[in-house]
Backbone bond lengths (Angstrom), bond angles and torsions (degrees), N, CA, C in turn:
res aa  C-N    CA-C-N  psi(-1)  N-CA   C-N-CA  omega(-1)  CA-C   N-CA-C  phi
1 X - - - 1.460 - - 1.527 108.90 -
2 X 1.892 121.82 134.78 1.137 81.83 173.77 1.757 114.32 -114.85
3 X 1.334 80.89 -163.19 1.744 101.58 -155.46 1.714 106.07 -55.45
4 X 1.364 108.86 -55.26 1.764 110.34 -175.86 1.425 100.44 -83.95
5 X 1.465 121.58 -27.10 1.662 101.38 165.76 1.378 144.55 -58.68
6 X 1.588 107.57 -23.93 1.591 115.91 -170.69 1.959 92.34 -97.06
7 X 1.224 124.28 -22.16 1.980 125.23 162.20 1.401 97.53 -37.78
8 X 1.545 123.12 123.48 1.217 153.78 100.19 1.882 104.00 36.61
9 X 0.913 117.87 152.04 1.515 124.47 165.13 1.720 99.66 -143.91
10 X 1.571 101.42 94.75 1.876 90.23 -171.61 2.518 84.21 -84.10
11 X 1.691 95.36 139.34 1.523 115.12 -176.53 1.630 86.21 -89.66
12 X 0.959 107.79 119.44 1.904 122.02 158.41 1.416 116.98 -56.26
13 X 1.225 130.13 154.48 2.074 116.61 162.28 0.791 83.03 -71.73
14 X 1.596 90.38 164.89 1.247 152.14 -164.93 2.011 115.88 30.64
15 X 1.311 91.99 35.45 1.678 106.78 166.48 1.577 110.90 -117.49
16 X 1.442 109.27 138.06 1.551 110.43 -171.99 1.374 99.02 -125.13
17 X 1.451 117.88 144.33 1.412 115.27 177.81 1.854 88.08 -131.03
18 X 1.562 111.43 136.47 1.091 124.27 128.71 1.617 141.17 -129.14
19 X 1.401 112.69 159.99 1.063 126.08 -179.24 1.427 119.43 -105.30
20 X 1.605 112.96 124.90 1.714 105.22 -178.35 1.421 108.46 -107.17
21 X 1.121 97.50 -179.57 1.718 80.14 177.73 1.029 140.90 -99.66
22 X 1.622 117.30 14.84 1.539 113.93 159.08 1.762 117.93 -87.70
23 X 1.436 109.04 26.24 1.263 127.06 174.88 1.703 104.79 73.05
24 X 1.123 125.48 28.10 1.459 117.49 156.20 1.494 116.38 -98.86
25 X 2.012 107.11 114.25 1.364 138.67 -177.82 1.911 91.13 -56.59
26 X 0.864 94.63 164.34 1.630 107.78 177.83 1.566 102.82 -169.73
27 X 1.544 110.22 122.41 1.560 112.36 170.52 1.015 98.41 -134.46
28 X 1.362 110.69 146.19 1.923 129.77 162.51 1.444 107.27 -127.28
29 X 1.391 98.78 145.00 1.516 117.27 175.61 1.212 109.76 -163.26
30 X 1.519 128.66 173.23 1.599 124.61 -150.93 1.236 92.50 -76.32
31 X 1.365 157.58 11.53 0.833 140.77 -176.46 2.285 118.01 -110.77
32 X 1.256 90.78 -23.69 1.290 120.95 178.64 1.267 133.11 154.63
33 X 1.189 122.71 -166.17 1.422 124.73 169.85 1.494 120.67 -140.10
34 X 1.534 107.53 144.31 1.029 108.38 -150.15 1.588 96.72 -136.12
35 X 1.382 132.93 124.40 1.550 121.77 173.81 1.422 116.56 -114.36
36 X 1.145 137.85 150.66 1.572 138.54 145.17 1.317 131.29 -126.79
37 X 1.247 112.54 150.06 1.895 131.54 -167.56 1.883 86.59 -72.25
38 X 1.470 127.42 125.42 1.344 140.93 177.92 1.646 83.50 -106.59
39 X 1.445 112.86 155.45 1.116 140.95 172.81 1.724 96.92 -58.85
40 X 1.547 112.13 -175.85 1.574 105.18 -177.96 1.350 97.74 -117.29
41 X 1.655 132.09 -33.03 1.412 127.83 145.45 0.954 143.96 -37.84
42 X 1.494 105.75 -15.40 1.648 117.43 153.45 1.582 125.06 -95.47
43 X 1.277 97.64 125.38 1.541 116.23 174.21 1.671 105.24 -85.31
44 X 1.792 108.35 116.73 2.111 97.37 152.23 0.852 112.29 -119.81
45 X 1.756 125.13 133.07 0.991 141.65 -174.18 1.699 114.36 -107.29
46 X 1.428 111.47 130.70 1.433 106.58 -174.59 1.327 114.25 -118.32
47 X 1.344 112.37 106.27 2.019 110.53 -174.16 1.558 96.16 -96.59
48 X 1.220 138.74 118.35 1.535 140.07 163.08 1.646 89.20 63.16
49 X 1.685 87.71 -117.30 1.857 93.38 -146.66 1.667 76.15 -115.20
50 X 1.161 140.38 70.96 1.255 152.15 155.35 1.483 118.31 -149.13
51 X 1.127 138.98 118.07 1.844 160.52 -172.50 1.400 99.18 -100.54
52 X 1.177 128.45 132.05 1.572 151.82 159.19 1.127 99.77 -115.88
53 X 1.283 108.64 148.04 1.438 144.75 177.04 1.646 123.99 -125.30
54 X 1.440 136.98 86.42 1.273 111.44 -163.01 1.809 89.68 -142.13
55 X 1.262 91.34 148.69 1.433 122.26 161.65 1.736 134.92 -28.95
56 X 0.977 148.74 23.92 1.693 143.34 -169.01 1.610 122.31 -16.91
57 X 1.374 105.62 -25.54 1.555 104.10 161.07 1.522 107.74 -139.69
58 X 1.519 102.38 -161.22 1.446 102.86 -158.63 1.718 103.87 -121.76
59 X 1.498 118.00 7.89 1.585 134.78 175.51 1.272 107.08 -32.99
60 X 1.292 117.05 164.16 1.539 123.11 153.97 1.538 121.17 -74.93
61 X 1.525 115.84 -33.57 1.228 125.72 158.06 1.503 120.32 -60.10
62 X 1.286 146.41 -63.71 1.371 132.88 130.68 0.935 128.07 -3.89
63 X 1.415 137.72 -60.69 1.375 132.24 -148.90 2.033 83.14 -98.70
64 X 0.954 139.98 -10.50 1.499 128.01 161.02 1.597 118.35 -93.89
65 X 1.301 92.45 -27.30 1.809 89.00 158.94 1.791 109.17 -68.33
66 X 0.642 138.78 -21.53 1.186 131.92 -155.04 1.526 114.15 -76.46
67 X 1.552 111.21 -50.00 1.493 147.26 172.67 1.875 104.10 -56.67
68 X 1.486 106.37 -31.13 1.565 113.55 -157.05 1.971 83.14 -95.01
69 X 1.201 99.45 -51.56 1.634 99.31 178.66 1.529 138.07 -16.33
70 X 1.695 73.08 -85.22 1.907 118.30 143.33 1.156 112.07 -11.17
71 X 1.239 119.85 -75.51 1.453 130.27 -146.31 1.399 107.45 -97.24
72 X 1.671 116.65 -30.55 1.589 129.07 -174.34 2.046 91.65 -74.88
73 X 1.005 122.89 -37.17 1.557 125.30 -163.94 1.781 87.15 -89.87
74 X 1.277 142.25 -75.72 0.988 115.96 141.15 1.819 148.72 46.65
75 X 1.339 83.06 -98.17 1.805 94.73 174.35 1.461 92.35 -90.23
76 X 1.190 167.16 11.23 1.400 168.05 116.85 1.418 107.84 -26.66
77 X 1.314 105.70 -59.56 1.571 118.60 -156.65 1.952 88.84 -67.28
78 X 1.377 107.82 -62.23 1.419 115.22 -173.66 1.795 113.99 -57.17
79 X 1.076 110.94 -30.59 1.912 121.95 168.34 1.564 94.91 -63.54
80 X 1.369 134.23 -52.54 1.269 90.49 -161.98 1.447 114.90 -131.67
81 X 1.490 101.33 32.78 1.641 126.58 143.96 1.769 125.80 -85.07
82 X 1.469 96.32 -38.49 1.795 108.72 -178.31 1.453 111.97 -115.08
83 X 1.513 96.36 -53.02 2.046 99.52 -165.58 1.162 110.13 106.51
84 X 0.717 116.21 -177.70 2.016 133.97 -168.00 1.394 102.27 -135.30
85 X 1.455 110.58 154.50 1.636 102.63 168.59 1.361 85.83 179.67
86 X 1.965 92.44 140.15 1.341 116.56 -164.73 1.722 102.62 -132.19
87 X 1.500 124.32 114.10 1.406 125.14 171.85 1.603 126.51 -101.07
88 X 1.191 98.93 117.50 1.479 118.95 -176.00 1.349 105.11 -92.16
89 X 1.373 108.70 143.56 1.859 112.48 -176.79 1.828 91.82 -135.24
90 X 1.664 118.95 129.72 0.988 130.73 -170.54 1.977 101.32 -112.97
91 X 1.109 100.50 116.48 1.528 98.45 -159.77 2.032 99.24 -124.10
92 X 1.328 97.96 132.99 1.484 112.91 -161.18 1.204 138.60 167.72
93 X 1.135 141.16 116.55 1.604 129.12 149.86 1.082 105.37 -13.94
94 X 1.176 135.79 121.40 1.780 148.64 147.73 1.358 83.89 55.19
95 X 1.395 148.89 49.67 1.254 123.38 140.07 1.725 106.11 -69.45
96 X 1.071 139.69 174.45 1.387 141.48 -172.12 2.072 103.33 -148.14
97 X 1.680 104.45 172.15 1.165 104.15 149.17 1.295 96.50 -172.52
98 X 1.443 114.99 144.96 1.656 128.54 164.54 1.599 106.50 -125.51
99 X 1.185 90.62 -177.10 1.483 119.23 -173.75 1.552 134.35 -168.04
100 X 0.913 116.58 90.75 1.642 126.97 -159.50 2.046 92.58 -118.00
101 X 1.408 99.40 114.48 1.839 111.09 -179.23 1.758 101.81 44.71
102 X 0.791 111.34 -147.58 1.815 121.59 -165.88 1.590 114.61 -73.34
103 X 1.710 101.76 13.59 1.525 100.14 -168.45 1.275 98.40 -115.30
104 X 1.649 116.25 135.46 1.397 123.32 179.55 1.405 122.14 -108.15
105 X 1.207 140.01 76.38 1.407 141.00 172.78 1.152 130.51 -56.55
106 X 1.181 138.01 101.26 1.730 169.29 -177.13 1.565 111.43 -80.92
107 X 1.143 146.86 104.40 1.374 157.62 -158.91 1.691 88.54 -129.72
108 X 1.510 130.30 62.62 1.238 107.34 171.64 1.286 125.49 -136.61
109 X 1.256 103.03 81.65 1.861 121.32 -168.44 1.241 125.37 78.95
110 X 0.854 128.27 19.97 1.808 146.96 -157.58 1.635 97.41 -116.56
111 X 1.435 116.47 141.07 1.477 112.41 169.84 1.724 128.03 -59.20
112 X 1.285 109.80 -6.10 1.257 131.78 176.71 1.363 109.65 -155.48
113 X 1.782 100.32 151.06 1.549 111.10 167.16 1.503 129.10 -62.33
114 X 1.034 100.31 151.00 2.027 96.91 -171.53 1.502 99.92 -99.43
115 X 0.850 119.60 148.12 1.500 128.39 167.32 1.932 115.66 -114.55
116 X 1.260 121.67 136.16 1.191 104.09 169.30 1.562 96.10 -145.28
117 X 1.253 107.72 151.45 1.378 128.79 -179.91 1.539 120.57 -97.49
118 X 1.145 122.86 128.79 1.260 140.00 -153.66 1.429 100.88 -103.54
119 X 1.466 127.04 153.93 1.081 131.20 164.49 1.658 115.71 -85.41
120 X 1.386 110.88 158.50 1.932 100.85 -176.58 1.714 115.32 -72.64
121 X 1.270 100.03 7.08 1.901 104.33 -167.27 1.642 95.77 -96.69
122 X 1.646 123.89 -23.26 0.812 124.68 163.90 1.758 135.62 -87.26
123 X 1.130 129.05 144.03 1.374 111.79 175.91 1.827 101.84 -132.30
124 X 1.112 117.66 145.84 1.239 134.69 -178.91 1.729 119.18 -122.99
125 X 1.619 99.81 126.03 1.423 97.73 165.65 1.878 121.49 -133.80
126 X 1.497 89.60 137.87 2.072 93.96 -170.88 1.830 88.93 -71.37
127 X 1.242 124.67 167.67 1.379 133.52 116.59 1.752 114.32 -119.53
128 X 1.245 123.86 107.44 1.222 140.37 -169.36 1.592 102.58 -107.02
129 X 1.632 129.20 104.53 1.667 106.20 -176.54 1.853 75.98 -128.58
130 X 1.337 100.81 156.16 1.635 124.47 -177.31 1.431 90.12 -45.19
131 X 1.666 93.53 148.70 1.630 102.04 164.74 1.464 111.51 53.97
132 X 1.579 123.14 12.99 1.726 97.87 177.76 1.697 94.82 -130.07
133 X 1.208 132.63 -147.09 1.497 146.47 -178.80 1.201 74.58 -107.86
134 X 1.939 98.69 164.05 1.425 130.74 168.89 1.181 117.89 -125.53
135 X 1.338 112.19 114.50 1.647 128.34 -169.58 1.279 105.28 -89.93
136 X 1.346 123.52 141.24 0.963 150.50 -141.83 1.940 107.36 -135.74
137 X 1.326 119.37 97.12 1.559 104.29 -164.55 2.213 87.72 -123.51
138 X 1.595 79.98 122.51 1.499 86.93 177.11 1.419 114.51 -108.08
139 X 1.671 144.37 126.27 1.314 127.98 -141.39 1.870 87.16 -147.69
140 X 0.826 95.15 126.82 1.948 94.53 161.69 1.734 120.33 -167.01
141 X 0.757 142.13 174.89 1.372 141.47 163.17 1.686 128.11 -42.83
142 X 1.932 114.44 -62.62 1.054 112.53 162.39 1.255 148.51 -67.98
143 X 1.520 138.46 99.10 1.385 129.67 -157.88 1.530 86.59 -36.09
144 X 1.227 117.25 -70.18 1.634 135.88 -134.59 1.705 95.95 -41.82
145 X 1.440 115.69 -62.85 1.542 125.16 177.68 1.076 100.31 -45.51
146 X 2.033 121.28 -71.70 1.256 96.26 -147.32 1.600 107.69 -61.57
147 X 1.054 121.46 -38.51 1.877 115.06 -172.38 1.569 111.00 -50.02
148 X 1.426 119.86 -21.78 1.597 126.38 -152.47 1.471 79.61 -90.00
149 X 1.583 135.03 -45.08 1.171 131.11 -152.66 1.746 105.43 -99.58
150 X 1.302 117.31 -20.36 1.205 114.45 170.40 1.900 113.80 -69.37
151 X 1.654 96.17 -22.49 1.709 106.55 -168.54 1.497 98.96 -54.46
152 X 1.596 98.02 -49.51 1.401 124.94 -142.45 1.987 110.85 -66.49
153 X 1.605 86.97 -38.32 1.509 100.07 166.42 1.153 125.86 -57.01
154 X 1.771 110.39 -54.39 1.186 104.38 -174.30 1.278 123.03 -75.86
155 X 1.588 110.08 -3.11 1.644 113.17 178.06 1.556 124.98 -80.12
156 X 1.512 95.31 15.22 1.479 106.58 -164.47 1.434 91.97 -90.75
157 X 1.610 122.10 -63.44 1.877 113.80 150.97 0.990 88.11 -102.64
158 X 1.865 119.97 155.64 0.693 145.58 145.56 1.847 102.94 -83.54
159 X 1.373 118.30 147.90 1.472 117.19 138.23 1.590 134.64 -41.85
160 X 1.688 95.83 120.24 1.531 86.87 -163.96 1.748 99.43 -116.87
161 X 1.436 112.14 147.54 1.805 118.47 -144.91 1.361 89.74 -77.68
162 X 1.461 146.30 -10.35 1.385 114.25 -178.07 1.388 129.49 -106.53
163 X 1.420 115.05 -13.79 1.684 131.05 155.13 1.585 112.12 -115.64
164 X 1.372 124.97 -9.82 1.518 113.68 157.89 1.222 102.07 93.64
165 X 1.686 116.57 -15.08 1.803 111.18 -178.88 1.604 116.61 -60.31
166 X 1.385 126.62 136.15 1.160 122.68 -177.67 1.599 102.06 178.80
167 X 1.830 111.67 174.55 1.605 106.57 131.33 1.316 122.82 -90.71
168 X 1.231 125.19 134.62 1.498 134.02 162.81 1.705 114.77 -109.30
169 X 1.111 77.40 171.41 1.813 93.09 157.61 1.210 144.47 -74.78
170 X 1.720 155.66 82.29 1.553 136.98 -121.18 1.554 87.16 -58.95
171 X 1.168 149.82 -51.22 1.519 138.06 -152.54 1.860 103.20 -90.94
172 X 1.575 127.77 3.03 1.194 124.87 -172.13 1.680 108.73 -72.73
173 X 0.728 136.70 114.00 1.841 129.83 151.32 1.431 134.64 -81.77
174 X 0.995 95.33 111.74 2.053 119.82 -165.84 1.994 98.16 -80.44
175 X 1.467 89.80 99.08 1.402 81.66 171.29 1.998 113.19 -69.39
176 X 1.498 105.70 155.82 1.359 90.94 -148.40 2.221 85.97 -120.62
177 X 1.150 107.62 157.86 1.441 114.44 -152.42 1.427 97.46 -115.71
178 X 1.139 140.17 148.53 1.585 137.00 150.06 1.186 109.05 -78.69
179 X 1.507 106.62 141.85 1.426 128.14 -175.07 1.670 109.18 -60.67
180 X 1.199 117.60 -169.28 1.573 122.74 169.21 2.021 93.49 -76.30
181 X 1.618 114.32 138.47 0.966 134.01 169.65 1.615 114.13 -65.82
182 X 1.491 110.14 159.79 1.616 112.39 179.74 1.236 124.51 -76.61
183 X 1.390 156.07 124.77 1.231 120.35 162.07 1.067 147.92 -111.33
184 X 1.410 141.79 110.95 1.306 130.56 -140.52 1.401 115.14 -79.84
């Protein structure tokens, strides 16, 4: 059995979970709603404001669905009770960033600005003040998106190890490289 699969799912107010019976989880909460397709070897059981998650056989395939279940119903419950949120820090000479509705504009060393388009499940906000970096706060319901879409940003620059210019992560650490040496 495993370990994070047979953990508890305590349901918050005003969050509702149902289950239909071709095993698609469904939760709503003020924040949205969010559903997923559960394996069919998995049983969820909902007593009051507590969710179980358990196993129907004893497979190796089962017993790793179980943990993935768990945890996918899980980060659901917490998306659309709390939200997710992912901060990007854009660090540079005249690197830039805006944001006007679902569109994210990137000014970062490129002969032109990048534009990328956001989905509506996501929402994005710059803080850009003179003279500092521009943080980048990406917030939505699904872990899975927001992390996929925070990846996606920062892969536009990556942080590079010998001046550190890039987007990162506010908590990322850029190990940092010595340049080419002098020679006398």
């Amino acid at each position: 059995m495993s370990r994070i699969g047979k953990l508890l799912i305590n349901i918050p107010k005003g969050v509702k979970v149902q289950v239909s019976k071709t095993n698609v989880v469904t939760v709503k909460g003020k924040l949205g709603e969010l559903s997923e397709q559960i394996q069919k070897s998995i049983g969820v059981k909902i007593d009051g404001n507590v969710l179980s998650v358990n196993s129907k056989t004893n497979s190796k395939k089962d017993r790793a669905f179980h943990g993935l279940s768990r945890a996918l119903i899980n980060n659901m419950v917490i998306g659309v009770s709390d939200g997710y949120e992912k901060k990007l820090e854009v660090i540079g000479v005249g690197y830039r960033a805006s944001a006007r509705g679902n569109i994210l504009e990137l000014n970062v060393g490129y002969s032109h600005p990048i534009a990328m388009q956001l989905t509506n499940e996501i929402s994005v906000d710059v803080k850009q003040e003179k003279r500092k970096n521009a943080f980048i706060t990406i917030k939505g319901t699904d872990k899975q998106l927001v992390g996929q879409v925070a990846a996606k940003i920062r892969s536009i620059r990556k942080p590079e190890p010998f001046k550190g210019k890039g987007i990162r992560y506010t908590d990322e650490y850029v190990r940092r490289k010595a340049g080419k040496a002098a020679s006398d």
